[in-house]
C-alpha positions in Angstrom: 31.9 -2.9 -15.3 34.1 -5.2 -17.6 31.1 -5.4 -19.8 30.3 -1.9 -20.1 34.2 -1.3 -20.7 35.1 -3.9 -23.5 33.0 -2.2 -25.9 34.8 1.1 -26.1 38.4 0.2 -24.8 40.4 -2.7 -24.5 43.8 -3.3 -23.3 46.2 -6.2 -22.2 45.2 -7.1 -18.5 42.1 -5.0 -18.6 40.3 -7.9 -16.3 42.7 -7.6 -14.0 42.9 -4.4 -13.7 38.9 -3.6 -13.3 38.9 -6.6 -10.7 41.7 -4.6 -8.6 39.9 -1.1 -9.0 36.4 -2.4 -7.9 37.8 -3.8 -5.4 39.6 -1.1 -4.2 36.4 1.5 -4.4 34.0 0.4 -2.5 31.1 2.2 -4.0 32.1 0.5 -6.9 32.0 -3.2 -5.3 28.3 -2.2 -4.1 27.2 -1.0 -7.0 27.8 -4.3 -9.0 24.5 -5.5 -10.9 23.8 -8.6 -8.7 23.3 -6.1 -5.9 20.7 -4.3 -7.7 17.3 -4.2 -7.3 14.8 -4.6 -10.2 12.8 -1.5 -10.6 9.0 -1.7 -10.6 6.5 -1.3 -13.4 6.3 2.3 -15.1 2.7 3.4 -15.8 2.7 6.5 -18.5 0.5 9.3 -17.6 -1.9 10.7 -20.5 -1.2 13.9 -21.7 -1.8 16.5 -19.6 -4.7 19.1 -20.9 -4.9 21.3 -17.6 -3.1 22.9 -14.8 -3.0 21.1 -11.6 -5.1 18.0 -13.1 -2.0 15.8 -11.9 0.1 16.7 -9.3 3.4 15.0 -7.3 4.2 14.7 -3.8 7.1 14.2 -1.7 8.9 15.1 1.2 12.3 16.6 1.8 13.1 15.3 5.5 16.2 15.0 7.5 17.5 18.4 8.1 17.8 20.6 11.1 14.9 22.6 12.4 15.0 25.7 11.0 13.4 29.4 12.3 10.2 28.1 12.7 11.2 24.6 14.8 10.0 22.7 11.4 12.3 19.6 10.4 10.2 18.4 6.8 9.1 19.7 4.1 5.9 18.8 1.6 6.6 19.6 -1.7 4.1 19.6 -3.9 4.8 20.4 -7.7 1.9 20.6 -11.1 2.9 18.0 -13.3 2.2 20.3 -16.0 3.5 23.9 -15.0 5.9 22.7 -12.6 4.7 24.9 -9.9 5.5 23.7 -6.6 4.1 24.5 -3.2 6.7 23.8 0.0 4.2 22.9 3.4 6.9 22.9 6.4 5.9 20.1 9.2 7.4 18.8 11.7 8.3 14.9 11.8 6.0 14.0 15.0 3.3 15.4 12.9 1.0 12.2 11.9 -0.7 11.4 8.5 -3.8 13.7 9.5 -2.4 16.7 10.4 0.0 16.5 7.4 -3.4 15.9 5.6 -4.8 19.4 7.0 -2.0 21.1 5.9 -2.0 19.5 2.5 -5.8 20.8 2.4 -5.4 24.5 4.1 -2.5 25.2 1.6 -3.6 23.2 -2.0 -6.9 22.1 -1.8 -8.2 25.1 -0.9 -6.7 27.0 -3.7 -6.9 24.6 -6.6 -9.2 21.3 -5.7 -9.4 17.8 -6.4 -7.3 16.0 -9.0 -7.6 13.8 -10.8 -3.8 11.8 -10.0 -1.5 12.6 -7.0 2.0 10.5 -7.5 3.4 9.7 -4.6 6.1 7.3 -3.2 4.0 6.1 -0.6 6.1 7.5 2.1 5.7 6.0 5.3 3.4 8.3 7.3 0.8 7.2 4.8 0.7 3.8 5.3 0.0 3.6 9.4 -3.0 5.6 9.9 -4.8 5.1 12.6 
């Protein structure tokens, strides 16, 4: 914080002062950069040329159940348009009925793909 800080502003017992405050803030304390993680490597997409040639997917989880007794929610959004699709589920559902779903509701209407980002959620990785 000190470092971002003495480039813009400086005044006697600023040290002390930004020791005392991140102290104080706990947010702030965890925060620090020796607490960080290192992100991982970016990998640029090409330019996109059609409508749902790349798509993203990711859930929206942790809520209550709503009308319907679903608790997630797929979203699935054209990386060019930025159409999305919402799949409710419920979180006992495993990776191949989520996969049905995925195919009754998108696959069905617009095919393959060519790249689906994800990030590699859990019910992906344990499929039995």
């Amino acid at each position: 914080m000190r470092e971002e800080l003495k480039h813009n502003f400086y005044w006697d017992g600023m040290k002390k002062d930004i020791i005392e405050f991140v102290i104080k803030y706990l947010e702030c304390y965890k925060v620090k950069v020796e607490h960080q993680h290192l992100g991982g490597y970016l990998y640029p997409h090409n330019i996109l040329t059609q409508k749902w040639q790349v798509i993203s997917i990711d859930f929206i989880i942790d809520f209550s159940k709503i009308k319907f007794h679903h608790d997630f929610i797929l979203v699935v959004v054209d990386k060019l348009t930025k159409v999305a699709h919402f799949i409710l589920g419920n979180t006992i559902d495993d990776a191949s009925v989520v996969a049905n779903k995925f195919a009754h509701e998108i696959l069905r209407l617009y095919g393959f793909f060519e790249v689906i980002i994800s990030d590699r959620d859990s019910k992906f990785t344990f499929v039995i």
